[in-house]
N, CA and C atoms as a LAMMPS dump frame, in Angstrom:
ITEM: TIMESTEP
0
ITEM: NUMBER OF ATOMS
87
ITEM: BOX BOUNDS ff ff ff
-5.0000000000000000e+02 5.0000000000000000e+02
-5.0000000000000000e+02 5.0000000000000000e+02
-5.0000000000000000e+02 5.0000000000000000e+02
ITEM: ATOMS id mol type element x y z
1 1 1 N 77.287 74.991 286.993
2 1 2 C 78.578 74.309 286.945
3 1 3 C 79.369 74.592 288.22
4 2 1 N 79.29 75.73 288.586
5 2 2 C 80.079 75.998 289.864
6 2 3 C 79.596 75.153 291.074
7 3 1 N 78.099 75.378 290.994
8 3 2 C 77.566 74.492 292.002
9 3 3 C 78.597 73.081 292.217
10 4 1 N 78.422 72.562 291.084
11 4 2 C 78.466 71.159 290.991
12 4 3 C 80.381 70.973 291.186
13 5 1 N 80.933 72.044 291.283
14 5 2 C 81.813 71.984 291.654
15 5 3 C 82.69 72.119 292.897
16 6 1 N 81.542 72.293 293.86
17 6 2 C 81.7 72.496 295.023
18 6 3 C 81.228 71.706 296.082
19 7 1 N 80.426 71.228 295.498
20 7 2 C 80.39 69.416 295.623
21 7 3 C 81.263 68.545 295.877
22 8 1 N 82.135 68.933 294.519
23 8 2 C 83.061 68.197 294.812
24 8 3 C 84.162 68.163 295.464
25 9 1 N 84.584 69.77 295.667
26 9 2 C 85.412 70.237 296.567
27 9 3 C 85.307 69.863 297.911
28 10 1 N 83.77 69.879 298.317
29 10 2 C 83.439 69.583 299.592
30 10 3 C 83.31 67.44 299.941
31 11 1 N 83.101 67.185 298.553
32 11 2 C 83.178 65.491 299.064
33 11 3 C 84.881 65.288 299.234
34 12 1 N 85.528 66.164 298.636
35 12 2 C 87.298 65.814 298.406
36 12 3 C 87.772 66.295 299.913
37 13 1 N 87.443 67.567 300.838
38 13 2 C 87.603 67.602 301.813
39 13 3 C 87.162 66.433 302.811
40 14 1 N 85.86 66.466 302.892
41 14 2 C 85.538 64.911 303.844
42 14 3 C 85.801 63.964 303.644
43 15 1 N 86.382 63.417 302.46
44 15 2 C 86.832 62.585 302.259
45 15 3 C 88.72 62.669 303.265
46 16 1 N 89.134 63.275 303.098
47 16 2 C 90.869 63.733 303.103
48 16 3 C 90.217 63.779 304.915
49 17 1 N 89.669 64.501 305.243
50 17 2 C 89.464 64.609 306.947
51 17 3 C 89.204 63.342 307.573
52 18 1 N 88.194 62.324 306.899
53 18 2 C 87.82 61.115 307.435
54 18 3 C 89.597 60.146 307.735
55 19 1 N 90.073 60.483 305.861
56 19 2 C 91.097 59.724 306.028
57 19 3 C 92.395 59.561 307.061
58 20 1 N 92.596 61.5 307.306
59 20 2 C 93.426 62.028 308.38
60 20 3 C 92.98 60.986 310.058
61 21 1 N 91.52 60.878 309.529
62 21 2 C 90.618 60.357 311.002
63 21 3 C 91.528 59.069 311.209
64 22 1 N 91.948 58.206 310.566
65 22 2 C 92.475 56.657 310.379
66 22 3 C 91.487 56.181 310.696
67 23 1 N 89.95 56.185 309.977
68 23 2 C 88.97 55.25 310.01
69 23 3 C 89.107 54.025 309.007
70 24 1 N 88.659 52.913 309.148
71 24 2 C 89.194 52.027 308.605
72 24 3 C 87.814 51.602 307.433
73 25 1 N 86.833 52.286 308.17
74 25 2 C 85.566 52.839 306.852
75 25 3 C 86.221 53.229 305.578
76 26 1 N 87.26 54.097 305.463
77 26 2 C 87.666 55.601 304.695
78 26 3 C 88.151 54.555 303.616
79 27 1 N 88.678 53.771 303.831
80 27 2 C 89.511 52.425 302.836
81 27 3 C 88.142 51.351 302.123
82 28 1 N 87.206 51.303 302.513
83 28 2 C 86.276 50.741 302.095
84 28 3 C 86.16 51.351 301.089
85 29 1 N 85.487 52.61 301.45
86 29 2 C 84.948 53.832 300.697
87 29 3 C 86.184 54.321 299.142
């Protein structure tokens, strides 16, 4: 469970960094 929770921690960061990026991908996504 932890695993799988750090996953998600880590897709919620790259996600939030891409967005900071102003890629216009990040809005697709």
């Amino acid at each position: 469970m932890t695993r799988k929770i750090c996953n998600v921690h880590q897709a919620i960061l790259f996600w939030v960094v891409l967005h900071h990026s102003g890629s216009s991908n990040v809005v697709l996504v």
